[in-house]
N, C-alpha and C positions, 0 to 999 in steps of 0.2 A: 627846283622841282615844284615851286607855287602852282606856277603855269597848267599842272598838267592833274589828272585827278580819276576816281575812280567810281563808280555807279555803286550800291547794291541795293535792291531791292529784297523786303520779307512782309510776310502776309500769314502771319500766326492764328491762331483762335482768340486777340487777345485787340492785336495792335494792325494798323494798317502801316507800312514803314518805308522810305527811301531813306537809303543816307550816301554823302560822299566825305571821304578821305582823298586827299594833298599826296603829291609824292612822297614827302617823307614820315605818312600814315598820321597825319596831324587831321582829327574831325573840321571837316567844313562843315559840314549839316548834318544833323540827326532830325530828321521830318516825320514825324509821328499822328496818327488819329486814331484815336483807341474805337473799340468798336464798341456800340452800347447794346447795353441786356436792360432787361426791363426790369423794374421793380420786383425784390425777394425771387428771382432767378439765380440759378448758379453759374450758368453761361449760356453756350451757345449752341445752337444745333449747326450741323458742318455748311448743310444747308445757304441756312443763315447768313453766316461767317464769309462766304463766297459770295454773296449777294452784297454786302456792304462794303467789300474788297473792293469790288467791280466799282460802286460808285465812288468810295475814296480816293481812289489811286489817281482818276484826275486831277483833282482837287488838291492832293499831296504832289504830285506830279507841278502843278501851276507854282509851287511856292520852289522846287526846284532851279527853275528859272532861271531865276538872277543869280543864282550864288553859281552857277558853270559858265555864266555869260561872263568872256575872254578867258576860260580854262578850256586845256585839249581836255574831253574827255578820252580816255584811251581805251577804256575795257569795261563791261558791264554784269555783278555777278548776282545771282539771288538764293535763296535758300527753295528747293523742293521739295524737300522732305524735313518730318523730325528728326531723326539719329540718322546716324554713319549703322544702319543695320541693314540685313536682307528682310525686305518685307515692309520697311519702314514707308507709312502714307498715309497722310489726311489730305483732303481735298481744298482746304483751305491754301494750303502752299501754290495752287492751280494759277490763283489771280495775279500772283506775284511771278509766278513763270510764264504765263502770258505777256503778262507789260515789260517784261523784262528781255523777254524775245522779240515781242517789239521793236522795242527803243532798241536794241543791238539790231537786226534786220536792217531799222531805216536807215542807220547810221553808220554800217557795214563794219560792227566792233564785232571783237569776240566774245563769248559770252561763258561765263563761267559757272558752274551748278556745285551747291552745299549744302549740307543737312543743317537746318535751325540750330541743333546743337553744336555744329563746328562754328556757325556764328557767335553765339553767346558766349564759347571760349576765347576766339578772339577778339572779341569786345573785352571783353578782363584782359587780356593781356596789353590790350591798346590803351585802356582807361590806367591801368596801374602801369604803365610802359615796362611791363615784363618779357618786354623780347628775348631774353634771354633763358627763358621756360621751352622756346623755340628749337633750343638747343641738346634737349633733355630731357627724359622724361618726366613726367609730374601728377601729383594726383589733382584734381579738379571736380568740385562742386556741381552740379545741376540740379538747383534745387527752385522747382516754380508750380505753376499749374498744373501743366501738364506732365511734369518728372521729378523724380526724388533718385540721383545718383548718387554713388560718391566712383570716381570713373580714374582709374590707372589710364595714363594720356602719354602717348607720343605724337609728334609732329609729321605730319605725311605730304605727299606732292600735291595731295585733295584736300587741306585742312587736317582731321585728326584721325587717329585712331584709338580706340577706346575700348576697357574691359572694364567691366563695371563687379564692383567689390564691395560695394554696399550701397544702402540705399531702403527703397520702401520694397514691401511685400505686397500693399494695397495701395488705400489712399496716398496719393501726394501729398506733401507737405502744403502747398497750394489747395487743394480742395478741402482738406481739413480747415484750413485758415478760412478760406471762403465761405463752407458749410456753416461753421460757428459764426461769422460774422454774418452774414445775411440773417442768420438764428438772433443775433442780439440786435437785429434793426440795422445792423451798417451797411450802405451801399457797395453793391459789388463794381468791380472787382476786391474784396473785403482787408486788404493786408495794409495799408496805410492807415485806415481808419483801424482796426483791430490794436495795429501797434499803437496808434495815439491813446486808445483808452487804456493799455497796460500799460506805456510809459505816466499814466495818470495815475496810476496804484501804486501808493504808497505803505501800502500793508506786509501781513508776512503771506507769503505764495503756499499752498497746501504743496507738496511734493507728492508724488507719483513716478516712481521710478521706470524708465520706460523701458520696456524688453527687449536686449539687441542682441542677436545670436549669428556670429560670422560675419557683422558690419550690417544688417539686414536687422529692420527692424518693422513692426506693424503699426499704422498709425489710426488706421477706423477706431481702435481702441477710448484713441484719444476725444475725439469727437463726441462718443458718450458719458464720459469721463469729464468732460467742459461744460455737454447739457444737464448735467447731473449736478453739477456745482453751479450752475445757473438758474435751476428749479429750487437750490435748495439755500440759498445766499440772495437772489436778486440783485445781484451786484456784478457788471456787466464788464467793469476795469479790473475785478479781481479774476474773470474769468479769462479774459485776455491775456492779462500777467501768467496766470498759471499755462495756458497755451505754449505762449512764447517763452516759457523755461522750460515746459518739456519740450517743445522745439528743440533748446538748444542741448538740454541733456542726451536725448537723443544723436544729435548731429556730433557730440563730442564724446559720446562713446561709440560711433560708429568710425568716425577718424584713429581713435583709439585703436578699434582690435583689427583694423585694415595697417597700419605702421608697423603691428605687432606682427601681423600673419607674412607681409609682403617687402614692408621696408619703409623706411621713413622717405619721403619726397615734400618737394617744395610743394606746397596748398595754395590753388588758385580757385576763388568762388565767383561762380556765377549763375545767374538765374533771378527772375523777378523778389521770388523769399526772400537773396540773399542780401538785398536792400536795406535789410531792416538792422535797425542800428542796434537794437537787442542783439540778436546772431552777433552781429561783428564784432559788439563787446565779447559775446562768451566765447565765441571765437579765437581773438587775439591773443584773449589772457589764458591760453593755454598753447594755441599754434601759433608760429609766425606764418600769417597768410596774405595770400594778396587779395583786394577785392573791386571790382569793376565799381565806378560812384556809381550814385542809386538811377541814372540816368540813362547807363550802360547796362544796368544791370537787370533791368526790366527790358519786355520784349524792342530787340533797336534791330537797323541794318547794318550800322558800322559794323560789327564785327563782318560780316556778310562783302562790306566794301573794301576793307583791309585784307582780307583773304583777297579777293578779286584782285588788287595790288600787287599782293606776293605771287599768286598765280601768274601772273602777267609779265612779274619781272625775272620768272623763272625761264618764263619761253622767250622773253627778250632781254636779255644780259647787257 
């Protein structure tokens, strides 16, 4: 199954993306061009975002190339929307269904349509080769920019379906990260840089217990609670430390009273947050989880092109 392989294309508020998957869902390419914001921005306007879509996807598309040259391609799939919801739409997803209608049109493939977030869950399950979550239901992480879940998951003929049982009330876990970080000087997109300077604190973290009621919790809180210990310390790596443990306090009492309310299931993360190696410590050493590497785990199409796979081999046995 070398031979033969599979398209997906995504076009986030984030990333510009193709990737392809191998017959036997093994990554050929993860083709990436992050989109740029301008200095002390938080991102993007939708605008924007479809503008640099447009001119990436060439570009990204050119480096495609050689890695399908002597592979059949068989099927081409992309993400349209954010979630598996009624109503679900940002205009950014447009560029990516465009070129993706394309390239299937010229090529006389068929073409298969997912929500960003059934990509990101299957990018974790591809990355940590959890096919077997496929099988069963599971809860699963969506924690980035643009979402803060925590999502009761089954496996569907269209990717997933999903109830969502905790999560944010407000800000994303992502905007929060991003707002304080562009606040302390870090370039955005702010959450690699943010973690480098709390993994540089070596002190003790002030605590702040965060408020979760039914797996649901608020994080604007947080955000003035960070600028408030940053006007009053000047100290930029303890403010990031304390960030990233309420993060994780947060994230592990909202796992908590979702196990309690609905039932214990296997825990899959995903989402650009859940990169950060902070999380996955505090993570582990209470759940056994599985986590997409930090490569999968930030905005990708694999998951996008592995679903296209499994669609594919559904209609064709």
């Amino acid at each position: 199954m070398d031979d033969v392989c599979f398209i997906g294309f995504d076009t986030s508020n984030y990333t510009t993306s193709i990737a392809v998957v191998d017959g036997e869902d093994r990554v050929a390419a993860n083709l990436k061009q992050p989109l740029s914001v301008s200095d002390g921005e938080h991102g993007l306007r939708q605008s924007d975002a479809v503008f640099q879509h447009v001119k990436n996807l060439p570009e990204v598309a050119e480096r495609l190339a050689p890695i399908i040259s002597g592979r059949t391609v068989l099927a081409v799939g992309v993400s349209e929307r954010p979630r598996d919801r009624a109503g679900s739409y940002m205009p950014c997803f447009l560029a990516g269904v465009s070129a993706a209608e394309s390239a299937a049109a010229v090529s006389g493939l068929p073409l298969y349509r997912f929500s960003h977030q059934s990509g990101h869950l299957m990018a974790a399950i591809v990355s940590s080769r959890r096919f077997d979550l496929l099988e069963r239901p599971f809860y699963a992480y969506h924690v980035s920019g643009g979402t803060t879940e925590l999502l009761a998951v089954s496996s569907t003929e269209n990717g997933f379906s999903s109830e969502i049982v905790g999560g944010t009330r407000d800000l994303n876990a992502g905007q929060v990260i991003d707002r304080i970080g562009v606040a302390l000087g870090v370039p955005f997109p702010a959450g690699p840089g943010l973690e480098k300077l709390a993994l540089s604190y070596a002190g003790k973290i002030p605590k702040r217990k965060p408020a979760v009621s039914d797996g649901f919790v608020n994080l604007s809180g947080l955000e003035n609670l960070a600028l408030d210990l940053y006007r009053k310390s000047n100290d930029p790596a303890l403010v990031a430390a304390f960030v990233f443990a309420h993060l994780s306090d947060a994230i592990l009492a909202m796992t908590a009273q979702a196990m309690e309310k609905h039932g214990a299931r296997d825990l899959l993360c995903a989402g650009g947050v859940m990169s950060s190696v902070i999380l996955r410590r505090a993570i582990t050493e209470r759940y056994p989880a599985s986590f997409a590497e930090p490569a999968l785990s930030a905005d990708n199409a694999v998951g996008i092109a592995a679903l296209t796979a499994r669609a594919y081999r559904r209609e064709h046995p």
